[in-house]
KOLSE-371233 format. One record per residue (C-alpha): x negated, y negated, z negated; residue in three letters. Coordinates in steps of 0.5 Angstrom, whole numbers, plus 500, padded with zeros to 3 digits. Each point is the difference from the previous one (the first is absolute). Example, Ala and Ser with C-alpha at 12.3 -4.5 7.8 and 13.67 -1.06 7.14 Angstrom:
475509484Ala;498493502Ser;
//
This chain:
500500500Unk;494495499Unk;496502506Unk;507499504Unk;502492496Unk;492499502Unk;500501507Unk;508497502Unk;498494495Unk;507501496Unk;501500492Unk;501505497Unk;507498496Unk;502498506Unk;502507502Unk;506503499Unk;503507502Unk;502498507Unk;493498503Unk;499504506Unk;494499504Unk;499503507Unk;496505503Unk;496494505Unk;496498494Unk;497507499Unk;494504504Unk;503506505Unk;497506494Unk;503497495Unk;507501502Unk;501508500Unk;508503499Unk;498495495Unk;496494497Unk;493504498Unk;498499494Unk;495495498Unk;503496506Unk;499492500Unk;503496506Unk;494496503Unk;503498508Unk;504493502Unk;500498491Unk;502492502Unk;493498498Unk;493500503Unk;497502493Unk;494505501Unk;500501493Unk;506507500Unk;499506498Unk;499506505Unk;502506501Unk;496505497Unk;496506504Unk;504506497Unk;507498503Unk;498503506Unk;498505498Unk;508501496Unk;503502507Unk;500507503Unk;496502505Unk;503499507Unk;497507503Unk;501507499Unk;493502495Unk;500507503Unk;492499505Unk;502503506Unk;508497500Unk;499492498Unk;507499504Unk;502492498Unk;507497497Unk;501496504Unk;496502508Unk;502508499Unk;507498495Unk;497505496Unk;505502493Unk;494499494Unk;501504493Unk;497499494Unk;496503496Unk;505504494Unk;499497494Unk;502506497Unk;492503497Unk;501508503Unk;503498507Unk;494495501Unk;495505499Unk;503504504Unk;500496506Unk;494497499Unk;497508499Unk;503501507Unk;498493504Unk;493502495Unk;501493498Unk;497499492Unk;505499495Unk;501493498Unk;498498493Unk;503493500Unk;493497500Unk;501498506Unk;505497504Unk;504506505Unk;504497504Unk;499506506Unk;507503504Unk;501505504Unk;505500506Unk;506504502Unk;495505505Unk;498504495Unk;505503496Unk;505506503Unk;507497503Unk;503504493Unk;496495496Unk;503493503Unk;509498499Unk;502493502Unk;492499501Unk;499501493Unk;496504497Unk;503507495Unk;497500492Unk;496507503Unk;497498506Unk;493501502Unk;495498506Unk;499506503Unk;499498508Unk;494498503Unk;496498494Unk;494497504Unk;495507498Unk;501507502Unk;501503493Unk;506503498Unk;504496496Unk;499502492Unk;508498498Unk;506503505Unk;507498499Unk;504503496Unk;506506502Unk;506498500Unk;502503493Unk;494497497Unk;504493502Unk;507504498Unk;497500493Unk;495495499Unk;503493504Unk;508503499Unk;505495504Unk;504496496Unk;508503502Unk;504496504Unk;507498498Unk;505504503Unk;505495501Unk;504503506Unk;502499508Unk;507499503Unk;497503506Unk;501507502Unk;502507498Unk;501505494Unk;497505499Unk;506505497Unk;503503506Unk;507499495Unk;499494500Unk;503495505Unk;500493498Unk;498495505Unk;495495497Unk;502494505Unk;508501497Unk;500503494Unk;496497493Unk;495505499Unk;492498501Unk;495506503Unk;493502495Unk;494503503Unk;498506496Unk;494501495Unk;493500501Unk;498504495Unk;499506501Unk;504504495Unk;505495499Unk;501501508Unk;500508498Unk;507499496Unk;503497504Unk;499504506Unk;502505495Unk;507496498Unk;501498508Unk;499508501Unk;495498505Unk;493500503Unk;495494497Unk;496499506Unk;507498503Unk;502496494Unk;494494501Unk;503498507Unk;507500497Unk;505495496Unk;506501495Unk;505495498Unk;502498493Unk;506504499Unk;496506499Unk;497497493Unk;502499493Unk;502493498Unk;494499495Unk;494501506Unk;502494502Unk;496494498Unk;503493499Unk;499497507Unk;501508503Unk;494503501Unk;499508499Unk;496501493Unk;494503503Unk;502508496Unk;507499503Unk;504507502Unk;506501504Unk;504504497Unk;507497502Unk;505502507Unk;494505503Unk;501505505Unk;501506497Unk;500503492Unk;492501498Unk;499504495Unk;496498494Unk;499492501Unk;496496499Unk;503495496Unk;499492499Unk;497498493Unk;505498494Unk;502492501Unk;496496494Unk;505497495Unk;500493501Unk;496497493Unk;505498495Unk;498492498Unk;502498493Unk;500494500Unk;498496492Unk;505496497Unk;500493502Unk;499494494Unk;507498500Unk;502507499Unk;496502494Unk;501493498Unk;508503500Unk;499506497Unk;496496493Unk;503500494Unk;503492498Unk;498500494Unk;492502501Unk;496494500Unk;495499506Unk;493502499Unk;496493504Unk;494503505Unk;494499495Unk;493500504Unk;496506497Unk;492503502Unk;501504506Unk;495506499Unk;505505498Unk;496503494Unk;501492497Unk;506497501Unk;499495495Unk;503494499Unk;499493498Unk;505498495Unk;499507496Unk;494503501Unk;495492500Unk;498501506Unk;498495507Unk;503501506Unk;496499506Unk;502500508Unk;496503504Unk;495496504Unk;505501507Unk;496492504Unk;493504499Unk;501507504Unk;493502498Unk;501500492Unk;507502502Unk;497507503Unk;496501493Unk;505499496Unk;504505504Unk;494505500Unk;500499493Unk;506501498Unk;502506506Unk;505496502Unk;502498507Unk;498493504Unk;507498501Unk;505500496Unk;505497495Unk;500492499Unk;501502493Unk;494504498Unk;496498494Unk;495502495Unk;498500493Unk;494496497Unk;498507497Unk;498503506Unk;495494500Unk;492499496Unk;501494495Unk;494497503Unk;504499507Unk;507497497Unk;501493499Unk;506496496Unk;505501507Unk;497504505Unk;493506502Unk;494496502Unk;500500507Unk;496506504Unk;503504493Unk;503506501Unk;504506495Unk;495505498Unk;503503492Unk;505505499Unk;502501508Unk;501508499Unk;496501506Unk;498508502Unk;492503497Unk;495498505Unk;506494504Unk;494494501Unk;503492499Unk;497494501Unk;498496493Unk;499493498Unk;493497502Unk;496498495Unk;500493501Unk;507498500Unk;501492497Unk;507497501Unk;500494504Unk;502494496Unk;505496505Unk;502492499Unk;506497502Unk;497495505Unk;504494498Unk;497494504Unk;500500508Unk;494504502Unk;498494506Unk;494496498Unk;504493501Unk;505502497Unk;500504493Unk;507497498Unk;504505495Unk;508500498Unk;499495496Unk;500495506Unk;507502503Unk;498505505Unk;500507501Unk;495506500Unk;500506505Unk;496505500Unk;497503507Unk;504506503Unk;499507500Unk;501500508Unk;493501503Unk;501496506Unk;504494496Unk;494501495Unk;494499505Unk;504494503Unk;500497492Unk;492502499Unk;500496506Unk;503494499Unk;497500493Unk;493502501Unk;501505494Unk;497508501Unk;507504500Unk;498504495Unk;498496496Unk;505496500Unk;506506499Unk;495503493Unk;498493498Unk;508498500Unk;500494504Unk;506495501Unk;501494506Unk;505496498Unk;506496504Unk;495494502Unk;497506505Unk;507501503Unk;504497506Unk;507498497Unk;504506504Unk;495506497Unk;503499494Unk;507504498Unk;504500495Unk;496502494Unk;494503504Unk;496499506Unk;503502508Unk;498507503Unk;494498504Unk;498493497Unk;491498500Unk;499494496Unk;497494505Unk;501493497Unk;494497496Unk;496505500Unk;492499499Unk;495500503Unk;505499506Unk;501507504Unk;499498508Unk;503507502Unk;505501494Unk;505504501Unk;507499502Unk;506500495Unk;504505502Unk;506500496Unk;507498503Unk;501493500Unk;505496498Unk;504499507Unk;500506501Unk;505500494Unk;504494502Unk;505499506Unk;496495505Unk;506496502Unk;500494499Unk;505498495Unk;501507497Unk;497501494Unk;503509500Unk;494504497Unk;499506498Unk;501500492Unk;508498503Unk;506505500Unk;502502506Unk;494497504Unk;496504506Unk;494497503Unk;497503506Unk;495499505Unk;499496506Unk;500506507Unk;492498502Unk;501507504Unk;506498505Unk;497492503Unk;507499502Unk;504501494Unk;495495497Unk;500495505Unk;507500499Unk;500500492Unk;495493500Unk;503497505Unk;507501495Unk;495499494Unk;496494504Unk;493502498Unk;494503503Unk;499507502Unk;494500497Unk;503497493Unk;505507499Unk;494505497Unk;501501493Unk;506496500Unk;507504498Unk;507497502Unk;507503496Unk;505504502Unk;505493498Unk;498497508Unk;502505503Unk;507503503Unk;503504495Unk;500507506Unk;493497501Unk;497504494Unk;500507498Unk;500505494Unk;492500500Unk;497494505Unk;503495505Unk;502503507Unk;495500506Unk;504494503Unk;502496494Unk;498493500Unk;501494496Unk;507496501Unk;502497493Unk;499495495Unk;492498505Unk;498495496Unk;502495506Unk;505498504Unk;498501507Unk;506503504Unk;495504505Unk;498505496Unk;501509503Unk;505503499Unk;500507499Unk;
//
């Protein structure tokens, strides 16, 4: 990210996650099915800068071999349209195709990016131009050895590299097999199955069907024939499915389909509403009280003495110790505590565990179980409430009528803020910093607290040349624009909605209702009282909706809708 915002001249905090870059500002190897990794762009930038980064070595090296890396074939991609391969990943096949190409076997030492084309595997070893799981070069191998490795027989493939079962899902086209049968597909509503593979599977049902099983693997049978529950939801013949229904002839000992499995009984647990029916009115209500949440303490505050303390849920890697420790899952209920007594005395203070401490006494862990103990070096971090502004010039406090706020947890807010400030964000987050209202635009300010989005940006010192912009919502955006209207959003019944900067004739049309300037209308808003009332829906103002009433002007020529 630094080398691109090097060489393209752009800032950094300017890029946001619609930024797109075309592929003219890269050189042709760096672009493969994707981008290469370690790419930077380096053509046609906007700038005559040489100081840019280049693009190293190695990323010509990334692409795969453009010819077939047998001696005596060397057929190319792109002149002889050769279909390359690539070397398996899988360690036993690739040692099979280099013993047979008498190749060594790459250690991953070096870089290996050999292929092989289509010329050298048998027809049996190519579906749809891809390579199968078992194939292996054995066809003009450029030596006059043979091959080390064969291909494997057709049961050696049966049993190691099994075929996935295809859903039976049944045709409309065709006809049945049972020679009673004499349902019209194209009438009547049945569908026609094709019958098993398996070998035994396809031996019963010749067997039922009084047939041979080398003319069932061509034939098809209708679904009159089976029991409702060989059936699927969306119809299709479960895989051990027998006709056993409306055969040829009466067969002695069928073969019967399995038992339908009863459907799973769910007992559903008694709602709040009934276990709060069903409670005695006269037995008092136990209040929920917070209690240790290892199950051998259970101990709570006000009878046992004891603190309560939550788990450290914002710092994820002492939350992984506690859990550790405490043998309980990373995620979890809201509510767990635990008690002071699974801590050292030396790592509690009067309202909570000493940062970076965690629970190490009385934690019911199984012989031999290892957990992670305190440091040796643990002090707790005495925090003063800052009750100056931390600006240089400034250092004013309550007393002097203004407000004190301290810095944000957001990181993007808070590098703004250090920014603007000239302080280390961590120091000013440990150190408990505070800025007070003088800092802060008028519209950054809420009712009790600070807008989203707001950076302090007046009177700071030293004077900030690229400080940061405030980014809270401003007070036009919170008042109709109209002149004459005094509709906010604090009042009942008021909606404000945004000027249409996507539609240039609808907005031509609004200005010139409103007499203002195109270029006026961003981050502005306008209420729902200067518009029709077929004019605005339940949510937003319809795509056609201008502004016709009460325009703060009495000039006749106005759009109508």
């Amino acid at each position: 990210m630094r080398k691109w915002c090097h060489n393209l001249k752009i800032r950094v905090e300017s890029l946001h996650k619609g930024v797109r870059i075309c592929s003219a500002h890269f050189e042709p190897y760096c672009i493969g099915g994707c981008m290469r990794p370690f790419a930077v762009p380096t053509l046609n930038l906007g700038h005559e800068d040489p100081n840019i980064y280049r693009n190293p070595d190695v990323i010509k090296k990334l692409n795969i071999r453009e010819t077939c890396c047998v001696q005596d074939c060397k057929r190319n991609r792109d002149r002889d349209r050769a279909n390359l391969h690539r070397f398996p990943s899988n360690y036993e096949m690739l040692t099979k195709w280099c013993e047979n190409l008498l190749k060594p076997v790459p250690d991953g030492s070096k870089l290996f990016n050999d292929a092989i084309c289509e010329m050298h595997f048998e027809d049996r070893c190519i579906r749809n131009k891809r390579l199968e799981k078992w194939a292996v070069p054995t066809v003009r191998l450029g030596h006059t050895e043979e091959p080390k490795h064969r291909l494997p027989t057709d049961e050696e493939i049966a049993e190691q590299w099994p075929k996935p079962l295809m859903p039976n899902r049944g045709i409309d086209e065709g006809e049945c097999c049972v020679s009673t049968c004499r349902r019209d597909p194209k009438i009547d509503d049945v569908k026609l199955y094709r019958t098993p593979e398996e070998p035994e599977l396809l031996a019963k049902w010749a067997h039922n069907l009084q047939t041979e099983s080398e003319d069932l693997t061509t034939l098809r049978i209708c679904n009159l024939h089976f029991e409702e529950h060989c059936f699927s939801k969306k119809r299709r013949l479960h895989y051990w499915a027998l006709p056993t229904l409306n055969l040829a002839n009466s067969v002695e000992q069928l073969y019967e389909n399995p038992e339908p499995l009863a459907p799973p009984v769910i007992i559903k647990s008694e709602s709040k509403r009934e276990r709060r029916r069903m409670r005695d009115p006269n037995e008092p209500h136990k209040p929920w009280t917070p209690r240790c949440s290892l199950p051998h303490c259970r101990k709570r505050r006000d009878t046992d003495r004891v603190q309560l303390f939550r788990f450290p849920v914002l710092n994820r890697p002492m939350l992984a110790k506690w859990c550790h420790n405490l043998q309980m899952p990373i995620v979890g209920n809201g509510q767990r505590r635990v008690c002071s007594t699974h801590f050292e005395p030396r790592v509690l203070s009067k309202r909570c565990p000493i940062p970076m401490s965690v629970p190490t006494i009385d934690l019911n862990t199984p012989p031999g179980y290892k957990i992670y103990t305190n440091p040796a070096r643990l002090k707790a971090i005495k925090l003063c409430m800052q009750q100056v502004c931390c600006i240089a010039s400034c250092k004013r406090t309550r007393a002097d009528g203004v407000q004190l706020f301290r810095f944000p947890h957001s990181r993007t807010v808070l590098r703004k803020w250090c920014h603007n400030t000239r302080h280390q964000a961590r120091e000013a987050i440990r150190g408990q910093y505070r800025v007070c209202s003088r800092h802060f635009e008028p519209h950054a300010f809420g009712a009790k607290r600070l807008m989203p989005g707001a950076i302090p940006t007046l009177n700071l010192d030293p004077e900030v040349e690229d400080a940061f912009a405030n980014e809270a919502q401003s007070f036009a955006e919170t008042q109709c624009v109209v002149n004459g209207c005094v509709a906010s959003k604090e009042l009942d019944g008021v909606r404000l909605f945004k000027f249409p900067s996507d539609d240039e004739d609808l907005l031509w049309k609004w200005c010139n209702n409103l007499k203002m300037n195109p270029i006026d209308c961003r981050g502005v808003r306008i209420c729902n009282r200067h518009f029709e009332a077929e004019c605005v829906g339940p949510k937003m103002l319809y795509k056609w909706a201008v502004p016709t009433l009460d325009l703060g002007h009495n000039d006749p020529e106005i759009e109508l809708v």
